[in-house]
C-alpha positions in Angstrom: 0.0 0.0 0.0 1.4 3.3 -0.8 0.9 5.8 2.2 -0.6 8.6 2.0 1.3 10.7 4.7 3.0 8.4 7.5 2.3 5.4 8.9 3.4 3.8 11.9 3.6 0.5 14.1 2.8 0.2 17.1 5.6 -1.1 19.7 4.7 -3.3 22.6 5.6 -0.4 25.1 2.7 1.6 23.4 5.0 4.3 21.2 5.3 4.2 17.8 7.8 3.3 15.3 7.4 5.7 12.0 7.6 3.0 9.1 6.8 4.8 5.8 5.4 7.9 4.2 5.1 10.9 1.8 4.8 14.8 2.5 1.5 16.1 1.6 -1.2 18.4 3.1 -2.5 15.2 4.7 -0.8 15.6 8.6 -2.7 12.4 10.1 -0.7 9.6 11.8 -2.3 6.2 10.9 -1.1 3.2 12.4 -0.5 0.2 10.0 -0.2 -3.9 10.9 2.9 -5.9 10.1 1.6 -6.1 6.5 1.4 -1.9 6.2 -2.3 -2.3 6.3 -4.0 0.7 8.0 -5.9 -0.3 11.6 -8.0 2.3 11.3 -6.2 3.6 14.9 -5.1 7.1 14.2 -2.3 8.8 16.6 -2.9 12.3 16.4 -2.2 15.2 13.5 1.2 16.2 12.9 2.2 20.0 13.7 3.5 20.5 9.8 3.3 18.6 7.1 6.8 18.1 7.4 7.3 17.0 11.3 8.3 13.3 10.5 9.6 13.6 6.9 13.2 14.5 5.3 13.2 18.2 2.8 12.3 15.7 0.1 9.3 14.7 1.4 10.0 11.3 2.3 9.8 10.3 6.0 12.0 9.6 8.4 11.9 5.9 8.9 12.4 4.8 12.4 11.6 7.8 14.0 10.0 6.9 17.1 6.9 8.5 19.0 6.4 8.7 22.5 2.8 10.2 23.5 3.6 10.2 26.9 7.0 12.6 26.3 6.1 15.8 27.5 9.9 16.9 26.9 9.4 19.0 24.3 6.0 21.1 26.1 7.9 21.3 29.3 10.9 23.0 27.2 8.8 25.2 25.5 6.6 26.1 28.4 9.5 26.7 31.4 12.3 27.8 29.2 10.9 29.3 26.0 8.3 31.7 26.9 10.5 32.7 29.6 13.7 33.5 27.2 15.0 37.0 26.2 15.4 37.2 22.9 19.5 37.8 22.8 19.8 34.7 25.5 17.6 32.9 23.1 20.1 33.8 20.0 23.1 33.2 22.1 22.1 29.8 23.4 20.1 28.1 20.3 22.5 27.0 17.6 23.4 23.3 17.3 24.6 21.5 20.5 23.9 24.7 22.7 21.3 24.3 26.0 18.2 25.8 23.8 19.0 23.1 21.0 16.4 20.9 21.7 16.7 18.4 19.1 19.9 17.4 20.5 18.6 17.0 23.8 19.6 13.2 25.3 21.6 12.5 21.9 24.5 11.0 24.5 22.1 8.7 25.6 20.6 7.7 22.8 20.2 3.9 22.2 23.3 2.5 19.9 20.5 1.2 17.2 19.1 4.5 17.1 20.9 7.4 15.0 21.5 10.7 15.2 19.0 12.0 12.8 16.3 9.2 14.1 17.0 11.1 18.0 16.2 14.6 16.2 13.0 13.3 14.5 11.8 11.7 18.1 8.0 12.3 18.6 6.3 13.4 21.5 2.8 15.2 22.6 2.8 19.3 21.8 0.5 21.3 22.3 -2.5 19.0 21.1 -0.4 17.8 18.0 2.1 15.4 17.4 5.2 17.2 16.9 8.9 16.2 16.4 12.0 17.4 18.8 12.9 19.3 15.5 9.7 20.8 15.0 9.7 21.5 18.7 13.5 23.6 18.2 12.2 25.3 14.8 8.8 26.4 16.7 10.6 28.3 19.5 12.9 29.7 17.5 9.8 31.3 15.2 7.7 31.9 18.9 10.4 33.9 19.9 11.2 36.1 16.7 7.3 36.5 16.8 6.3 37.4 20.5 9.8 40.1 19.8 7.8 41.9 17.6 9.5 40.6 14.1 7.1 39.9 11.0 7.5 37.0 9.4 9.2 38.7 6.2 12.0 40.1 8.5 12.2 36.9 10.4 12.1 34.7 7.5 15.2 36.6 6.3 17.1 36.6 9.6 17.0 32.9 9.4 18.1 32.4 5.8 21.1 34.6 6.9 21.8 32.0 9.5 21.5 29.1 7.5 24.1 30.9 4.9 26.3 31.6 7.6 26.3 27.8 8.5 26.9 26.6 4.8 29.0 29.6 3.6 30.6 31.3 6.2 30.7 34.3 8.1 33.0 36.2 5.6 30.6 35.0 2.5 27.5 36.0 4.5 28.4 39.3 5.3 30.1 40.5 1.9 27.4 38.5 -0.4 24.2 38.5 1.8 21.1 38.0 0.5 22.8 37.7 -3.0 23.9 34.2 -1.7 21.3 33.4 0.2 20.7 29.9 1.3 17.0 28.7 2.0 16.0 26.9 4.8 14.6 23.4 4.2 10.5 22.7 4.5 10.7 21.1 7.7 12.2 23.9 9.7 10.2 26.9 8.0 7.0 25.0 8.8 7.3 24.9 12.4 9.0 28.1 12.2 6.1 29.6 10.8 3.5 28.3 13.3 5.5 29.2 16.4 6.2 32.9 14.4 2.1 32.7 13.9 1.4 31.8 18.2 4.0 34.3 19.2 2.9 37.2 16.8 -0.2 36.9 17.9 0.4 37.5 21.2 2.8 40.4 20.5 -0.1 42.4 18.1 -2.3 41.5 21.6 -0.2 43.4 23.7 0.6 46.4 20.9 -3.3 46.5 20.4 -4.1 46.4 24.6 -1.1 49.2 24.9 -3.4 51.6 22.4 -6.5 51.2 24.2 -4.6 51.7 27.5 -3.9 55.4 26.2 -7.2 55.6 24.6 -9.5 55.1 27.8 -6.4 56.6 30.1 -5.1 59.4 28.1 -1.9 61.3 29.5 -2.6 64.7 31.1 0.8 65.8 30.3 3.0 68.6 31.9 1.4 70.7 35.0 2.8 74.4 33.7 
């Protein structure tokens, strides 16, 4: 059977064990037997497209989910919404304490490899999301909640990612002439943390407004 998104197997421990799919706008996880037919048991919805699946589209086989993780809302709930944006900058680039993805990696089981340990699954926020997605989403939360729009963010991290492929030097002569795209998996969850934390910072902007509306200032006592 050729699956439609991804499909998984269920381990005796009750987690899941991705076995096969393809990117598309379908973000369901379905749950196939030995023989890759569907059960008809669905694990949750994905929080991109892309949260179990390589740039190409294909997924990330192996890739295990664990419901009962709450890892990845525990990060984004103590440390994230907490963070100033320059700690978050300074401490968020790969291997650093705000790199979630790489989280555990130490301890990782030997059959299990590096990229498999980035893709792990867990429970966020309602969705099924992977410690990737979880990384990419704070890192769009917090440009967002800052006050960035997406256009401006979008470019900051496409400066980043040129920087890591092409070099400080190459970045800051040639930027954005050389500019080097970041891959459908990250922008996605970038995106819908940029969309939460944006959201919250037009809140405020739009609360601050009706503040001075309904309290105007007096101004200066001559």
């Amino acid at each position: 059977m050729s699956a439609e998104h991804i499909d998984v197997t269920k381990n005796s421990n009750g987690t899941y064990k991705v076995v096969g799919g393809q990117a598309n706008s379908d973000k369901n996880v379905y749950v196939v037997d030995q023989k890759g037919k569907r059960t008809g048991e669905v694990v949750g919805e994905m929080l991109t497209e892309y949260s179990f699946h390589h740039e190409d589209g294909s997924a990330v086989i192996g890739a295990n989910i664990n419901l009962n993780d709450k890892s990845g809302q525990n990060f984004f709930d103590n440390e994230i919404k907490s963070v100033g944006l320059f700690d978050y900058i300074g401490n968020a680039k790969g291997g650093e304490p705000l790199d979630f993805k790489s989280r555990g990696v130490d301890e990782k089981s030997q059959d299990t490899s590096v990229g498999q340990h980035h893709y792990r699954g867990m429970s966020f926020n309602g969705k099924v999301a992977s410690a990737r997605d979880i990384g990419n989403y704070s890192a769009g939360y917090v440009a967002g909640v800052n006050g960035f729009d997406w256009g401006s963010s979008r470019f900051a991290f496409d400066a980043l990612q040129t920087k890591q492929e092409k070099g400080t030097w190459s970045t800051i002569s040639f930027y954005p002439l050389n500019r080097v795209r970041e891959g459908q998996p990250t922008q996605r969850a970038e995106r819908a943390g940029h969309n939460a934390g944006y959201s919250i910072f037009q809140k405020q902007q739009s609360d601050r407004k009706w503040q001075k509306m309904i309290n105007p200032s007096i101004g200066p006592k001559w």
